[in-house]
N, C-alpha and C positions, 0 to 999 in steps of 0.2 A: 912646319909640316908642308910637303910638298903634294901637291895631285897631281894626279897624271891625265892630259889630256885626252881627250878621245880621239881618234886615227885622223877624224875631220876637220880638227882642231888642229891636231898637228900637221896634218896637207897643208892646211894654209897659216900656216906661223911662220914669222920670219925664221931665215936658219939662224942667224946667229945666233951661240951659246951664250952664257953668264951666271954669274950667280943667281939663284931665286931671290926673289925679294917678295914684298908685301902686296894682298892687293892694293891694298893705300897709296903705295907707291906710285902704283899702274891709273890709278883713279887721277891721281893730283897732275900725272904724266899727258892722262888723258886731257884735263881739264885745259891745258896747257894747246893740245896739240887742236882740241875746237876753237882757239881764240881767244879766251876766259883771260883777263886781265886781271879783275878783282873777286875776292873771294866775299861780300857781304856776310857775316857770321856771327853766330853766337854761341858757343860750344857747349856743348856739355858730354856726360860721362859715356856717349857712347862714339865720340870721335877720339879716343886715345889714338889709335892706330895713326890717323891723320894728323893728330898733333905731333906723333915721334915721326911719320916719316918729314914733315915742315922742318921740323928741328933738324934734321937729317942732309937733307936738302940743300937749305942753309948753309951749313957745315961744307959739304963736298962742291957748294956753290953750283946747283943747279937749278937752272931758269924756272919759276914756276909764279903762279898767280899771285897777287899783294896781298892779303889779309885784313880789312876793316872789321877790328872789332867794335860792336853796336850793339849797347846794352838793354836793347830792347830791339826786339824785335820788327816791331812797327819803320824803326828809322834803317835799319837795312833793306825790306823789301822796299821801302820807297826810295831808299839812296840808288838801290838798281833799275830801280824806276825810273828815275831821272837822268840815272846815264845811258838807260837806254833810248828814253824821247831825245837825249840830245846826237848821240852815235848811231843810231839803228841797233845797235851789238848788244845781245840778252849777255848778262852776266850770272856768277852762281852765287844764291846765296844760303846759307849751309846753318839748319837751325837743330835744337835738341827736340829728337822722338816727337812726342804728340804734345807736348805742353809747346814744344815753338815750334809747331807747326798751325796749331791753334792760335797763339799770338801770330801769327802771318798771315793767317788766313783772310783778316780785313784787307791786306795789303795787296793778295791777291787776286781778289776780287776786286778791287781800283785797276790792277794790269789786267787782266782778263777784259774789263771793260771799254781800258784804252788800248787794249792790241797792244801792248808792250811785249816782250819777251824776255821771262827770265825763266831760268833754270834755281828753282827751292830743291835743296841738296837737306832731307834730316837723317839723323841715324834714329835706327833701331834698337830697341832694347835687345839684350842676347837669348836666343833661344836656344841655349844649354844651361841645366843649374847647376851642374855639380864638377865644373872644372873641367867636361869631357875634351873641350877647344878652348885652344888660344881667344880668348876675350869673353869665356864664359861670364854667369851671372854672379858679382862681387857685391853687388851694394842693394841697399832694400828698394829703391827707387826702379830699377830691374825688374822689380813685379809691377809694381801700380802705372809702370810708364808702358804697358803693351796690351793697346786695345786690340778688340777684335780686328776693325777695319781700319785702320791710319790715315789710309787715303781721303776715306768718305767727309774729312775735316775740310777737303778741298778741292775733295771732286768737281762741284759743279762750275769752280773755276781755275782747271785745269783742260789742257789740251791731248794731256798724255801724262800716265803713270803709270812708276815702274819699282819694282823693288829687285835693287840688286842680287842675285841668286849665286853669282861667285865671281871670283875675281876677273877668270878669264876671258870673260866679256864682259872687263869693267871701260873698255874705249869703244865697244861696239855700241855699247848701252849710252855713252856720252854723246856719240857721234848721233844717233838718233833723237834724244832727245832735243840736241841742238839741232838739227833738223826741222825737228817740229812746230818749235819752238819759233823758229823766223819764217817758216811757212804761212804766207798769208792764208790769211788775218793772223798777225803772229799774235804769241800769247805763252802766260806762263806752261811752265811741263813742271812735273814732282818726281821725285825718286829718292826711294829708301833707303839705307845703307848698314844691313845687320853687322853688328860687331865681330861676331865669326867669321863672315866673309871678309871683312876690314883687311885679317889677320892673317888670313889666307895666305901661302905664300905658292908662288908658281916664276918659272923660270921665263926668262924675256922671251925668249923664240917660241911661247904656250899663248905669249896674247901679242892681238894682232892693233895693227891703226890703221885706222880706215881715213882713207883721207877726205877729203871735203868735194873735191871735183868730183867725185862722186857717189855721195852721200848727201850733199846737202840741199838747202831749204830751195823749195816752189814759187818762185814770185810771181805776182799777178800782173798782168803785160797791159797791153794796149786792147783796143776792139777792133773786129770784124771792119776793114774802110768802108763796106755796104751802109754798115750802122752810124759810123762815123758821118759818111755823107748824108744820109737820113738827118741825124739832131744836125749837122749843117743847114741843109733846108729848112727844117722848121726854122731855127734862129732868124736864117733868110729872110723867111716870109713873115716873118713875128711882129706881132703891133706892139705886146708889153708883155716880152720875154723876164722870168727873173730864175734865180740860183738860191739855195739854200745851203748850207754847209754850216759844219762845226770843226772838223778834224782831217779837212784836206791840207791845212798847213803843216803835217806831222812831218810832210816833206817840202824842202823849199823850190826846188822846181814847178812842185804844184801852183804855189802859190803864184810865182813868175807867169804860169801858164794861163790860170782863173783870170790874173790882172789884162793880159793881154786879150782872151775871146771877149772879156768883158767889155773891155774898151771897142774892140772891133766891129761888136754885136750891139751892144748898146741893152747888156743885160744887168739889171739890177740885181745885186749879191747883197742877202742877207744872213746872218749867223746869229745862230740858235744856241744857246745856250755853248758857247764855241769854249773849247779847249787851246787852240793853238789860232795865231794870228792868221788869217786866209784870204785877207784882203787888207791892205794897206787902209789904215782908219780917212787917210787923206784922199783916199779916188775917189774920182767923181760920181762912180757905181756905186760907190758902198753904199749901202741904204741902212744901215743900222743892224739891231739886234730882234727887230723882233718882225718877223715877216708879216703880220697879218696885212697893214696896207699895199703890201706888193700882191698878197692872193687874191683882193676883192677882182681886180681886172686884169692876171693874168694870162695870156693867150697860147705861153709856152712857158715850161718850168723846170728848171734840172734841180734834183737831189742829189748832191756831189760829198762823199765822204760825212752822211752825217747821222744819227739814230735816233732823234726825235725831234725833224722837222720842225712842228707847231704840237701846240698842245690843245688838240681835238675839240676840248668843253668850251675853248675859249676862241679859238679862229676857224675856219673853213675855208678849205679851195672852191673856186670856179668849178661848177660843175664841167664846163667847156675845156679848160685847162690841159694841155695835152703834157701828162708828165714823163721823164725818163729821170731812173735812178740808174750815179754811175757809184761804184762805194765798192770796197775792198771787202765788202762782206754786205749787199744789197737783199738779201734773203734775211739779215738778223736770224743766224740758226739759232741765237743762244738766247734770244728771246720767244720764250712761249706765246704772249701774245703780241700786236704790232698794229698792225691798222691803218697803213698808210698808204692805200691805192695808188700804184705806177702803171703805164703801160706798156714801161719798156725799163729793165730791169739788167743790168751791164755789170759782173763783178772783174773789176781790170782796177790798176794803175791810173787815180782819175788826174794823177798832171799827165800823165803819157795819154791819155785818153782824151783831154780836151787839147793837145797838141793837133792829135787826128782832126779834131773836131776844128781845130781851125786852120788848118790846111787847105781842109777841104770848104769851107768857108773865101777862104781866097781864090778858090776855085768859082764860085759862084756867085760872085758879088757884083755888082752894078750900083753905075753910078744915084739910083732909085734908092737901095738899102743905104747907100753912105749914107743919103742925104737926110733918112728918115735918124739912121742912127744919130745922127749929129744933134738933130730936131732934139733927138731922146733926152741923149746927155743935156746937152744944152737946156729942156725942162725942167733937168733936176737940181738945177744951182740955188733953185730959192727955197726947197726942201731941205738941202743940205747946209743952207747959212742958215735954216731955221731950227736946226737940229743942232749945228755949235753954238749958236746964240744961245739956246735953252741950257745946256751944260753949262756954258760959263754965267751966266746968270743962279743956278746951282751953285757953282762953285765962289760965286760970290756971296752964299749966304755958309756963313761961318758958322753958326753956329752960336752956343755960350758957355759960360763956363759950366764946366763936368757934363756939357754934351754939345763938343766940336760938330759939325756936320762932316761926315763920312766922303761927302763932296768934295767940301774944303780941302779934308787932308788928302784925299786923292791927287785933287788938283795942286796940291802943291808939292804932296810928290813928285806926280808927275811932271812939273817942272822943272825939278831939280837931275832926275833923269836923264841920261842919256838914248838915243835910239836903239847902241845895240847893249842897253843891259839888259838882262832875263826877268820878266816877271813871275810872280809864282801865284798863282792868284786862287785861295781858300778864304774868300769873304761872304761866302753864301749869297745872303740875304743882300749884303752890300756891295757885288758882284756889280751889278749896273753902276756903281762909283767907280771903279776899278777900271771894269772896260770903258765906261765913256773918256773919264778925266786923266787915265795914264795912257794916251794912244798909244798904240806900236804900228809901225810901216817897216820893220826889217823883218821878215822871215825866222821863226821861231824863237822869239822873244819874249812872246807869253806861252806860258802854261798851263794850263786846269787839269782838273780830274773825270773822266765819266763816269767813275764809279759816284759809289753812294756812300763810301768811307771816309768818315772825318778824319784829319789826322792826318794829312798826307804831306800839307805840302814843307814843312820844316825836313822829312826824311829826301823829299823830291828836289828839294833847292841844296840840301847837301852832296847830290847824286851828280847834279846839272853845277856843281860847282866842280866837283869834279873833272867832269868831261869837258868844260869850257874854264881853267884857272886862270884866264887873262880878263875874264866878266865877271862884270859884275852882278849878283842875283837877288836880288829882293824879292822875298815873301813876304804877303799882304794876308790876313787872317785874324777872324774872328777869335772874340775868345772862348768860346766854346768851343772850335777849333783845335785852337790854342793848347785845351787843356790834354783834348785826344791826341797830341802829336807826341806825346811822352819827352815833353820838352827839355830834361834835365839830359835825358839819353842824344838829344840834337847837340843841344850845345857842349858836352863833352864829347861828341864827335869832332864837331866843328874843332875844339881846343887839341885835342889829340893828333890832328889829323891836319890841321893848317887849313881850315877849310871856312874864309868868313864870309857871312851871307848877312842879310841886314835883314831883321824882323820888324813889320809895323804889325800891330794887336791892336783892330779896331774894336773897345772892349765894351759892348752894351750890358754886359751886364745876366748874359742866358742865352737863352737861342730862341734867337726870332722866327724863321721857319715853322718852331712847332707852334705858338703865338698864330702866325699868319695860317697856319690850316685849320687850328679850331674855326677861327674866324670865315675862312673860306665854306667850311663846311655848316657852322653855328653861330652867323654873325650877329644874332640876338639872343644867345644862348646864358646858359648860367653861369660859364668861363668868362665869358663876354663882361654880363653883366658885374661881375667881382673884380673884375681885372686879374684871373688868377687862370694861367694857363701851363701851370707843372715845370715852369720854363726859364726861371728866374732864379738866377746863383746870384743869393746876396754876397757879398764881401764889397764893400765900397772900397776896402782898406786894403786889399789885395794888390800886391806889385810883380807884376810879370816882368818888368825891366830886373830886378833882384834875381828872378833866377837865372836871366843870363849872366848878370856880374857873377855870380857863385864859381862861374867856367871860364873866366875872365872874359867876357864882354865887355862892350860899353853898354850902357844903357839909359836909358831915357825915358821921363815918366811927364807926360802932357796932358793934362785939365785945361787952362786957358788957349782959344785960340792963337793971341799975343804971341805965344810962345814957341808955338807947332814952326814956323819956316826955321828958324836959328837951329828947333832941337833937330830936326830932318837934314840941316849942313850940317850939325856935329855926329852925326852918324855915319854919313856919308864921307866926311873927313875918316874917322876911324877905319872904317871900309874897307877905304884906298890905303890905308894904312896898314893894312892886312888884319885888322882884329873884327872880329864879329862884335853886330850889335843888335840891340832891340831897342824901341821905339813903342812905348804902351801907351797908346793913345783914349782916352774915355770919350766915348759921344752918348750920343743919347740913351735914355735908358728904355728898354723894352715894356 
């Protein structure tokens, strides 16, 4: 079936003629012409069109996006996830109607949280029943699969939604999306794709490509040099300046830029609940993870790339504390509430933004501030042998058998480690074993999630294996965790697809988190007193190393300490060997 443009449409269509084709065609054309390397997918019955123009394609040998199929949903929006923390580049990942857009929807709220960018591509059920269009409604799933609102599954974390209306601006509709999409604070976009329009067919000189130079995404730049010189001064004049950050590492310039003001200022950087590495573990700035001793005496303070500082109930700033937030999204719009007093509030590029800031710092310096900075640094050497000592004292208690300490295995992970492997880090609760005991000093090396979706980091380490195939990637994760990552769907990607990552399951037994907040909130309560907190998956017997073998894996099951350094070299063997493995480690029980 052909349409006929509108006169407006046709002004601006290229002239060249050809045969009509699909909108499908034009979509997959499009997908191609924003960038889109990988297709993350899970089809179903309303992507026919798109599956015969693939086939198609193929066939006549035309360049078009790769296709990862991921039998679950969960492990494709995080596999796009992952490659995009590692690339910058939002990719598309393309699910069935409202049933996988709903299994996506956890996945999409982890990107929306971490400012990733993808593009979730679902089809539409058909809105014709009775044959009137090409991809009318054939099967019974066609009724029950078309809610009223589609969207509303993912609204509140989405940046932009669209449902395709026809083919003819099916590159105008891509081009914007991907736009959106990497416009800082990037973030996922959504868009529909009804099966009639699919089918659509229109002639190449009816749709148009919009190219990128001018079309595309907003980035967030540098600051005002007024402002820049301004947090220079204070630093200047600063008695006990410090930094907070979580997620200025997403870029490694940044972190080059943080290491050097630090150094030159003599400001103590600490990370809060951090996603990505942002200070080399080995500076002599880094002051740890948890800022409260750096807010007691305070005198200047930046907020750099991060969305929950400290946690309010439990630390407080200097009233005197003169703050400036710099952060790619400093207003938090997409948190209803916030709470975290600045005086000066900067949304820019914070490594291009602490460049200014120490530019202008060079501008200002005298021989007075070295000497204080020096003093700084110089005071905090016995803070920080006293913060390794404590770790490794940790990691010299092992543990016993059927409950390793979380320390130990850390710590001899992390031994075993190289600087630039990737870490994936979904240990919750055991999260402070992870970052103390596996340091990283190379720029985007670790991982997290800011969302609040389990399950992430098995689709995230597959994503990040991807976009980096000469690293190596280790994921560290709970078993509860564990269970949410749709594990069976991970490691038949991994096998499918050549993609090996090494899993450690540190397995207590349930999830500690829910345990630690009755207790927070009821620590002499009736949960308390029972020791019964909703939270505890008996199976002693249970072997997570077996479901990786199912996918051929290697695998590895560890109750005595004894055991833990050999099984972590034979996995690691395997590895480098190109075969995925897992590592099901038991520690203590919750």
């Amino acid at each position: 079936m052909d349409r006929t443009a509108t006169p407006a449409a046709q002004a601006a269509a290229p002239a060249t003629p050809g045969p009509s084709r699909s909108a499908a065609h034009y979509f997959l054309e499009g997908l191609n012409e924003i960038g889109v390397d990988y297709i993350f997918s899970n089809f179903g019955t309303d992507h026919v069109a798109l599956i015969e123009e693939m086939a198609r394609g193929k066939r006549e040998g035309r360049e078009q996006a790769r296709t990862i199929l991921c039998p679950h949903e969960n492990v494709a929006v995080h596999m796009a996830a992952g490659y995009a923390a590692m690339t910058g580049r939002g990719q598309a990942v393309m699910v069935h109607v409202d049933a996988g857009t709903a299994n996506a929807a956890m996945g999409l709220h982890n990107m929306f949280r971490g400012r990733l960018p993808v593009m979730l591509i679902a089809g539409r059920a058909p809105y014709t029943l009775r044959g009137e269009l090409p991809g009318s409604r054939d099967n019974y799933v066609h009724f029950v699969q078309d809610p009223f609102d589609i969207a509303s599954l993912v609204r509140p974390y989405v940046k932009w939604e669209y449902s395709l209306p026809s083919g003819v601006v099916a590159k105008e509709a891509l081009r914007r999306g991907h736009a959106v999409m990497h416009s800082d604070p990037p973030g996922p976009v959504y868009m529909t794709l009804p099966r009639e329009t699919l089918a659509e067919q229109w002639a190449p000189e009816q749709v148009r490509a919009f190219p990128a130079d001018r079309y595309g995404a907003v980035a967030a730049g540098g600051i005002d040099p007024l402002q820049a010189e301004s947090i220079a001064r204070q630093l200047v004049d600063a008695r006990s300046p410090i930094a907070v950050t979580a997620y200025l590492g997403r870029k490694a310039p940044a972190v080059h830029a943080l290491q050097a003001l630090a150094q030159r200022c003599g400001i103590r950087v600490y990370e809060f609940m951090p996603t990505h590495m942002n200070l080399p573990r080995d500076h002599p700035c880094f002051g740890g993870f948890d800022p409260k001793p750096g807010l007691a005496d305070a005198d200047v303070g930046l907020l750099l790339d991060v969305d929950v500082p400290w946690l309010p109930k439990f630390a407080t700033e200097h009233p005197d504390t003169r703050w400036t937030h710099i952060d790619v999204d400093p207003i938090k719009r997409d948190f209803p509430m916030w709470g975290f007093a600045t005086h000066t509030r900067l949304q820019a590029d914070c490594g291009r933004a602490l460049e200014q800031v120490l530019e202008a710092v060079e501008r200002l310096a005298t021989p007075e501030f070295e000497r204080r900075v020096a003093q700084r640094i110089a005071g905090w050497e016995e803070p920080n042998a006293a913060r390794r000592a404590a770790l490794t004292r940790a990691a010299g208690q092992r543990g016993a058998s059927g409950a390793i300490s979380p320390q130990y295995v850390c710590a001899t992970l992390g031994a075993a480690l190289r600087q630039d492997d990737i870490v994936i880090n979904e240990a919750i609760r055991n999260s402070p074993a992870v970052l103390g005991q596996i340091p990283r000093t190379e720029p985007m090396t670790l991982l997290g999630c800011s969302g609040g979706g389990l399950g992430y980091s098995g689709g995230l380490a597959l994503g990040v294996k991807l976009a980096r195939p000469a690293c190596r990637v280790v994921q560290v994760v709970g078993d509860g965790g564990f269970h949410f990552s749709t594990p069976t769907s991970v490691y038949a990607v991994a096998q499918n697809y050549g993609l090996p990552i090494l899993t450690v399951v540190l397995d207590n037994g349930g999830w500690q988190a829910v345990k630690e907040a009755v207790l927070r909130v009821y620590p002499d309560g009736e949960a308390a007193g029972v020791n019964d907190f909703q939270a505890r998956l008996d199976g002693r017997q249970r072997r997570f190393d077996q479901v990786a073998q199912a996918f051929g894996a290697h695998g590895e099951h560890v109750a005595e300490p004894d055991e833990l350094p050999a099984a972590i070299t034979r996995c690691l063997q395997a590895l480098d060997g190109g075969q995925a493995a897992l590592l099901h480690v038991r520690i203590g029980q919750i």
